[in-house]
N, C-alpha and C positions, 0 to 999 in steps of 0.2 A: 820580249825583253825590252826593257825602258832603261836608258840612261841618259844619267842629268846629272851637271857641275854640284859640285860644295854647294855654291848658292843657291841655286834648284833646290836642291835638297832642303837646306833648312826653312827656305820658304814654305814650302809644302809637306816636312815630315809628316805630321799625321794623314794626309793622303798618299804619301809613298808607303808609308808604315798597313795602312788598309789594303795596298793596293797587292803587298807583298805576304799578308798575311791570307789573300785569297789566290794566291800559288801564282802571280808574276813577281819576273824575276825584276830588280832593280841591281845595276849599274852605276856609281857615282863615280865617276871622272873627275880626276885632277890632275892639272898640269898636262891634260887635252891624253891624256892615260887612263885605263880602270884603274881604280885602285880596291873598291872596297864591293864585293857582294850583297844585297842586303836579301837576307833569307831568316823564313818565320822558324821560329827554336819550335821544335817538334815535342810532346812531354812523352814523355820514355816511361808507359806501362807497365808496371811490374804487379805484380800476382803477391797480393797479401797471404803472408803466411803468419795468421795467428799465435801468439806464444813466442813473437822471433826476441822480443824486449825483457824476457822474464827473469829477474834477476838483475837486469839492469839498473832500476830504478828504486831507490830507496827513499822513506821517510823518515824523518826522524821523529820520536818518541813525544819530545813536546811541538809538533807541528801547529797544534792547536792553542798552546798558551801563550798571553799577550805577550808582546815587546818588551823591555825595561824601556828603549828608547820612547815608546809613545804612550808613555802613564801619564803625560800631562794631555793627551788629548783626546783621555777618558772619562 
């Protein structure tokens, strides 16, 4: 476990940011206190399931015909 002030910290984010995303833990202290944990956001696996969107999504009919707005930049 590493801990370092506010000013620590923003001197050195990008090596606290590295050091935490290879599983140490960081510590910033304020006011001689922790205050804040810094820990890597883990991405939450989920299991596609094919077909979940179906009906969801609509086009509409002239999707392909130009703008009125951009007939001057035809």
């Amino acid at each position: 476990m590493q801990q370092v002030t506010i000013n620590q910290f923003s001197q050195h984010l990008s090596d606290l940011i590295e050091a935490a995303l290879k599983g140490e833990e960081i510590i910033i202290i304020k006011d001689h206190q922790s205050a804040v944990k810094l820990t890597p956001v883990l991405p939450v696996k989920q299991h596609r399931k094919p077909g979940s969107a179906k009906g969801m999504v609509t086009m509409s009919d002239d999707f392909d015909e130009p703008l009125e707005d951009f007939q001057e930049y035809m």
